[in-house]
Residue frames as a rotation matrix with the C-alpha (Angstrom) as fourth column:
UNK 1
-0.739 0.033 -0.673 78.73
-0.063 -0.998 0.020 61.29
-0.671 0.058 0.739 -19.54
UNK 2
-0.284 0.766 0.577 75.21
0.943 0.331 0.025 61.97
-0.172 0.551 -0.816 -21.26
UNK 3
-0.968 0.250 0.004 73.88
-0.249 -0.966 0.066 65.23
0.021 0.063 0.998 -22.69
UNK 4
-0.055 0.958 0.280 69.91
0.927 0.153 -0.343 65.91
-0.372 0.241 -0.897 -22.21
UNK 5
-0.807 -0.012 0.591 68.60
0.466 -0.628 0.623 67.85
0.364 0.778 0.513 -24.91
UNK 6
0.533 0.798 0.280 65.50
0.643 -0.598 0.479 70.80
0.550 -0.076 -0.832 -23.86
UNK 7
-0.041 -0.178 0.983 65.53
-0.011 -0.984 -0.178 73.81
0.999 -0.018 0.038 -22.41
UNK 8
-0.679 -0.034 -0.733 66.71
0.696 0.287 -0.658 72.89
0.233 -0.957 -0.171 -18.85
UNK 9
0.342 0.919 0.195 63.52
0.330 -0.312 0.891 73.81
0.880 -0.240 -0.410 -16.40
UNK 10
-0.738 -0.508 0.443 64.62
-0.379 -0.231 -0.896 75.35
0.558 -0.830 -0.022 -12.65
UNK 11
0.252 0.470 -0.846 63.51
0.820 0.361 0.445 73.62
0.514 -0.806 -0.294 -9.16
UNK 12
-0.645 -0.433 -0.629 62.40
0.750 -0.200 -0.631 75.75
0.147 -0.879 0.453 -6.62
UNK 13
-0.863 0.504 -0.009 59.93
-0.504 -0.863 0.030 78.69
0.008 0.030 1.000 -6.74
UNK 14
-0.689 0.714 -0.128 56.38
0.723 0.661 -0.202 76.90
-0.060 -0.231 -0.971 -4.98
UNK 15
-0.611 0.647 0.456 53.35
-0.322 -0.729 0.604 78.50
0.723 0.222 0.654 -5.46
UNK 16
-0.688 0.510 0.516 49.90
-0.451 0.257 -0.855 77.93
-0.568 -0.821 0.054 -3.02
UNK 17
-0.849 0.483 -0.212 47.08
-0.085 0.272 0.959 75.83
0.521 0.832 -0.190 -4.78
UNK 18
-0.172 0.744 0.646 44.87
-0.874 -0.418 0.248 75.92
0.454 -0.522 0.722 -1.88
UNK 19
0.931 0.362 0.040 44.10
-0.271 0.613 0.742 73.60
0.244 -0.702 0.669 1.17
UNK 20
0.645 -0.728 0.233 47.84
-0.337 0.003 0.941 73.93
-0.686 -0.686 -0.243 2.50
UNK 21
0.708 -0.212 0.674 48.85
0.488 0.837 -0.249 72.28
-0.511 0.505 0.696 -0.80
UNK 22
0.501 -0.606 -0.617 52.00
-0.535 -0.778 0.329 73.57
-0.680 0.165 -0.714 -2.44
UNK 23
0.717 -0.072 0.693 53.15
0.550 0.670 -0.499 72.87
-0.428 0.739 0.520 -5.93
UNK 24
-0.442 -0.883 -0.159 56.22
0.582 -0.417 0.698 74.29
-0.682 0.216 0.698 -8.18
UNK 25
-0.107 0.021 -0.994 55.68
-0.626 -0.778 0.051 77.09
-0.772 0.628 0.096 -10.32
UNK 26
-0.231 -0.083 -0.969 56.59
-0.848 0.505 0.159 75.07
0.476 0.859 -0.187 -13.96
UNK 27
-0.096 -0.118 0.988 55.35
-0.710 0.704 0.015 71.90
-0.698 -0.700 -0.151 -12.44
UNK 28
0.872 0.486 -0.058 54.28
-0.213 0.269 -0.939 70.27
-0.440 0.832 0.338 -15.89
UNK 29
0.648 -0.715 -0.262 57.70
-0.597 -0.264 -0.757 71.06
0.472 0.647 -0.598 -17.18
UNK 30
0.012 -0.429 0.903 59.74
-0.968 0.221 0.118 70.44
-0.251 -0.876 -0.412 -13.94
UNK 31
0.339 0.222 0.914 58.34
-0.382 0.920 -0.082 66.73
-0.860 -0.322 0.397 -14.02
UNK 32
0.957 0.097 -0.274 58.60
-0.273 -0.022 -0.962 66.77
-0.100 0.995 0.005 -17.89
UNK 33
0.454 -0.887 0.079 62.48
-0.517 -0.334 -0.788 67.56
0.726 0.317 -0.610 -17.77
UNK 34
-0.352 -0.461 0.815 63.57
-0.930 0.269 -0.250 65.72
-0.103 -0.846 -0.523 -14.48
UNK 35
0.191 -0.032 0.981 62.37
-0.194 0.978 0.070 62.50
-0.962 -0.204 0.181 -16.12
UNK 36
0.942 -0.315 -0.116 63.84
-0.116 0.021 -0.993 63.24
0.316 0.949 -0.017 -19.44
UNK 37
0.298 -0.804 0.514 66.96
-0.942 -0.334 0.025 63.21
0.152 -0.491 -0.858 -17.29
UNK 38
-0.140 -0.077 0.987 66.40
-0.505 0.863 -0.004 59.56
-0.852 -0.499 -0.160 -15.76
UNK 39
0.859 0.511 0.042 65.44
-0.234 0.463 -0.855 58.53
-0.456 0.724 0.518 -19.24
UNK 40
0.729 -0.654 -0.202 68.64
-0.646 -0.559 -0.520 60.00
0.227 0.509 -0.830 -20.66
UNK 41
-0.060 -0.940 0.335 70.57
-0.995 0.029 -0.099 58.45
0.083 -0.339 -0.937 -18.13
UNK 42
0.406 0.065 0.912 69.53
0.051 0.994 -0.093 54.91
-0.913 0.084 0.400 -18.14
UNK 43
0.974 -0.004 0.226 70.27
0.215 0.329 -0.920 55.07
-0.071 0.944 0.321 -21.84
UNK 44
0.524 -0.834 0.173 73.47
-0.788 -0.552 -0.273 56.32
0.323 0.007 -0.946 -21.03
UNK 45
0.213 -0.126 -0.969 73.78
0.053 0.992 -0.117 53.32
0.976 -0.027 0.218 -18.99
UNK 46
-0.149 -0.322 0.935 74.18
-0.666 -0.667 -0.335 54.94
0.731 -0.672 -0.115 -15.71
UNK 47
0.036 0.315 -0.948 73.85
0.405 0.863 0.302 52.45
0.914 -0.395 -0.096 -13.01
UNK 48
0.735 0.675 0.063 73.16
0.137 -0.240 0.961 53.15
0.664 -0.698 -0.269 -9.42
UNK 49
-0.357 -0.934 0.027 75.92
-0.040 -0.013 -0.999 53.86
0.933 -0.358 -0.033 -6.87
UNK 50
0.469 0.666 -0.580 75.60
0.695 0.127 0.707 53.41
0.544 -0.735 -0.403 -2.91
UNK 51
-0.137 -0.630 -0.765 78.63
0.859 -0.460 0.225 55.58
-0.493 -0.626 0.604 -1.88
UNK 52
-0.400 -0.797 -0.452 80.15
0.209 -0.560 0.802 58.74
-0.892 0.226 0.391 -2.49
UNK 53
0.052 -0.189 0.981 79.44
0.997 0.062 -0.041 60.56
-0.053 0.980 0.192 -6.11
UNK 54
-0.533 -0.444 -0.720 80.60
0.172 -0.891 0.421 63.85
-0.828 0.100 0.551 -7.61
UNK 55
0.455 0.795 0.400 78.25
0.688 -0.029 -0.725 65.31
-0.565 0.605 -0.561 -10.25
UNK 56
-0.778 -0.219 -0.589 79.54
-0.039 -0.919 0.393 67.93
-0.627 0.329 0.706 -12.87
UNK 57
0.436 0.803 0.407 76.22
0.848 -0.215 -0.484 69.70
-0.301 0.556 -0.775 -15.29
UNK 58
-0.831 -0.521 -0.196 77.20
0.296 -0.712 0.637 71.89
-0.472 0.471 0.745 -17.70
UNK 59
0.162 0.932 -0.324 73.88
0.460 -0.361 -0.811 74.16
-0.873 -0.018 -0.487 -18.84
UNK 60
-0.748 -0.365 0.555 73.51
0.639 -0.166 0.751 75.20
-0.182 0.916 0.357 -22.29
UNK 61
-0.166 0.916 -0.366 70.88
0.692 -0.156 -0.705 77.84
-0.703 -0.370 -0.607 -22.43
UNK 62
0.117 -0.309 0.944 69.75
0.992 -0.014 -0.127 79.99
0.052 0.951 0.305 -25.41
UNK 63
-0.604 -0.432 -0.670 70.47
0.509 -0.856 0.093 83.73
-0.613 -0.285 0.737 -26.05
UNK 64
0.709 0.690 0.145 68.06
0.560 -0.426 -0.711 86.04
-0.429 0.585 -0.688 -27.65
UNK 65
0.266 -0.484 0.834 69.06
0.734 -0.459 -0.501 87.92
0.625 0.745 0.233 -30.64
UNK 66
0.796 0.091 0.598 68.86
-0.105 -0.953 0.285 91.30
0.596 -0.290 -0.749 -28.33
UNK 67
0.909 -0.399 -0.119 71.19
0.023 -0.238 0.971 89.96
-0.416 -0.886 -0.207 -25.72
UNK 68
0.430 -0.903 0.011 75.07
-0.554 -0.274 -0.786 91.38
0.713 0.331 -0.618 -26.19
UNK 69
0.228 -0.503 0.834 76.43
-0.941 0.106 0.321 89.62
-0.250 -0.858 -0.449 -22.62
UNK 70
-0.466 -0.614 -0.637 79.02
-0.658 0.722 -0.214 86.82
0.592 0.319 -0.740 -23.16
UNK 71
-0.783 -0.205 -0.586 77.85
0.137 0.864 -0.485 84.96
0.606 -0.460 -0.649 -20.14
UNK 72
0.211 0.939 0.271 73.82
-0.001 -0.277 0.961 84.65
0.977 -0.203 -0.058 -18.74
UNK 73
-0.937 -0.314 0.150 74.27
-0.006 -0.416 -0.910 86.37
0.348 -0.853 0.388 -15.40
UNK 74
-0.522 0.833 0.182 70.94
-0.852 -0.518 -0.070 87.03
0.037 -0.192 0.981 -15.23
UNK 75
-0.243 0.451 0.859 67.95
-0.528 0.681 -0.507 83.68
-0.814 -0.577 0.072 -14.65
UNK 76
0.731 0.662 0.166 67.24
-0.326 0.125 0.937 81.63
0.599 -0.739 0.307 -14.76
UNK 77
0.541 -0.597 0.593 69.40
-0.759 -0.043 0.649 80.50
-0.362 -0.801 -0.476 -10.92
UNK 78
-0.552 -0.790 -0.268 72.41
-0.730 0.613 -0.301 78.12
0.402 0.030 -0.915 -11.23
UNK 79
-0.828 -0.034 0.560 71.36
-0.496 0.511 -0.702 76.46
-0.262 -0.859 -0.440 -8.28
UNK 80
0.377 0.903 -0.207 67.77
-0.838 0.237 -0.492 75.66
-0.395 0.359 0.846 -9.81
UNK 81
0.446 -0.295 -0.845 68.87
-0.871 0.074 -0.486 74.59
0.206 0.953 -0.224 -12.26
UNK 82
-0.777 -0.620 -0.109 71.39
-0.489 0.703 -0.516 72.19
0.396 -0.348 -0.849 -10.27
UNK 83
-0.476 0.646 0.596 68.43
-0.806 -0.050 -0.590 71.63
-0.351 -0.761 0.545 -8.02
UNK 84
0.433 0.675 -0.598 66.55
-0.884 0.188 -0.428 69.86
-0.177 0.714 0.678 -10.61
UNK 85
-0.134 -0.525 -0.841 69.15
-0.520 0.760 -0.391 67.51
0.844 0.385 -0.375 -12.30
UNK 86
-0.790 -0.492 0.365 69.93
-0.586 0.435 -0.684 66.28
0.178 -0.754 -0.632 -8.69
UNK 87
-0.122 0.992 0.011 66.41
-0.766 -0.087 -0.637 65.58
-0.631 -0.086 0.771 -8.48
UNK 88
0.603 0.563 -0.565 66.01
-0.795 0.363 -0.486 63.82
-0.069 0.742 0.667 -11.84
UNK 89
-0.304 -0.826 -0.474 69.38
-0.627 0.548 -0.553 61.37
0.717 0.129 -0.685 -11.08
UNK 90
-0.494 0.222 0.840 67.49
-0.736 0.408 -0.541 60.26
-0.463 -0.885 -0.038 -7.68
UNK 91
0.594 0.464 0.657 66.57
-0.203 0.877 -0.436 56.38
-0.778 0.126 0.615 -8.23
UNK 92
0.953 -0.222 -0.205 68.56
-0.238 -0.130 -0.963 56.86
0.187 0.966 -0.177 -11.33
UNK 93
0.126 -0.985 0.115 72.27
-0.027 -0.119 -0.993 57.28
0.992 0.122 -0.041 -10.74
UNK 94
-0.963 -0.011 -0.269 71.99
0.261 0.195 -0.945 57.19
0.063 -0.981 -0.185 -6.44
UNK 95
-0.496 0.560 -0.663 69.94
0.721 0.692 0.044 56.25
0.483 -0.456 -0.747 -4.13
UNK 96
0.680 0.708 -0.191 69.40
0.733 -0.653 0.191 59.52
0.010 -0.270 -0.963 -2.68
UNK 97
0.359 -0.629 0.689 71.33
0.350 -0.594 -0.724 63.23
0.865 0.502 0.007 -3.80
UNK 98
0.888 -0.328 0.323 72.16
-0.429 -0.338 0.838 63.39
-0.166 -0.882 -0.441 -0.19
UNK 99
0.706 -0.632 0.321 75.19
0.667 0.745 0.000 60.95
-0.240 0.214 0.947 -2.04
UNK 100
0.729 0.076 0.680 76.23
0.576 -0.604 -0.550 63.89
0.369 0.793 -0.484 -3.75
UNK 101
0.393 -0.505 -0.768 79.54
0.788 -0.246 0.564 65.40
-0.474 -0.827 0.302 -1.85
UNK 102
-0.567 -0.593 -0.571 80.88
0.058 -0.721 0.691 67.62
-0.822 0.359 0.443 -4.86
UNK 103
0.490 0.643 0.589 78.48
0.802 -0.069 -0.593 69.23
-0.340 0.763 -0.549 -7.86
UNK 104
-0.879 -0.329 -0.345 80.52
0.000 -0.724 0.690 71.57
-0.477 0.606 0.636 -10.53
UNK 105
0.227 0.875 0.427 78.39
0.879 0.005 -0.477 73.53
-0.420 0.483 -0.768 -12.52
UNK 106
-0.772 -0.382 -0.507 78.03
0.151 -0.886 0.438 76.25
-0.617 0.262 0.742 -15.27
UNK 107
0.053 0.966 0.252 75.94
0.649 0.158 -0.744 77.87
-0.759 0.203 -0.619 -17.50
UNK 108
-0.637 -0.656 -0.404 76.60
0.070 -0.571 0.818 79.25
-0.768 0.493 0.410 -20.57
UNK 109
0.250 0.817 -0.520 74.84
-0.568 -0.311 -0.762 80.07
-0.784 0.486 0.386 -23.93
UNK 110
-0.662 -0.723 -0.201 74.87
-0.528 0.259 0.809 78.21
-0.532 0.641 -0.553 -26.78
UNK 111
0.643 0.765 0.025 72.66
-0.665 0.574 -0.477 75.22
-0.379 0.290 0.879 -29.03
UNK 112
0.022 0.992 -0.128 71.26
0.077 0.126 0.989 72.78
0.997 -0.032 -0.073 -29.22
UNK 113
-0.021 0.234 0.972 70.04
-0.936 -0.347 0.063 73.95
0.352 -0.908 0.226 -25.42
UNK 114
0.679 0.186 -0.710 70.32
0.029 0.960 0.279 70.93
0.733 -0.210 0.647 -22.65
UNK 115
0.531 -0.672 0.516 72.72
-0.823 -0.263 0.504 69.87
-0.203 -0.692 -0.693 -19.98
UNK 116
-0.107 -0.654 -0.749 75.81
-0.491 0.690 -0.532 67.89
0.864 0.311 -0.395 -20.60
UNK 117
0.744 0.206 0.635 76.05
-0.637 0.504 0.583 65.17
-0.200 -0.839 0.506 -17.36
UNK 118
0.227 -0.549 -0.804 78.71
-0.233 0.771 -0.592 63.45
0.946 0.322 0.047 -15.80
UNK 119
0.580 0.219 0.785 78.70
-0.808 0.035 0.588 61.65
0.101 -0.975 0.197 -12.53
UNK 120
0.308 -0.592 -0.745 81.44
-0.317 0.675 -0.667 59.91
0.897 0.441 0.020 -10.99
UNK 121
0.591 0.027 -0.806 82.25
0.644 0.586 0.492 57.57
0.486 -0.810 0.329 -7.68
């Protein structure tokens, strides 16, 4: 179990850059934050797996002063969000996130912003 610290970044929203070329929206970030992940987790010691693995990411995300709601319903998506990590564990923790058979997740407010990570055979 490792915790990466920033302001988790969502995968998924592509924009057009011209000549057929498509790039993510936050693509700077994106990359930024999906190898703060692999960084995270090597230091964690994470070690590759070939089988099977179950992933749980717990999202910490911050609340503006204005917002009253207990729990961020609103964006950015879970699934991004998941999207990413899975992403940033690839080469890292398996071989490819097609390994992946079972991914808990939440999201929730709170600090210091980041995602907790645990991944397990």
């Amino acid at each position: 179990m490792f915790f990466v610290q920033g302001l988790p970044i969502t995968q998924g929203s592509m924009k057009h850059v011209g000549r057929g070329r498509m790039v993510h929206v936050k693509q700077k970030e994106l990359m930024a934050w999906r190898a703060k992940i692999g960084i995270e987790a090597r230091k964690a010691g994470v070690q590759k797996v070939q089988g099977a693995v179950s992933v749980t990411l717990s999202f910490t995300l911050p609340r503006a002063k204005s917002v009253k709601r207990e729990l961020p319903h609103v964006k950015p998506d879970l699934d991004k969000l998941v999207r990413a990590c899975l992403d940033g564990l690839t080469g890292v923790a398996y071989y490819d996130d097609g390994q992946v058979v079972k991914i808990i997740s939440i999201k929730s407010y709170g600090f210091p912003t980041g995602v907790l990570v645990a991944i397990n055979e």
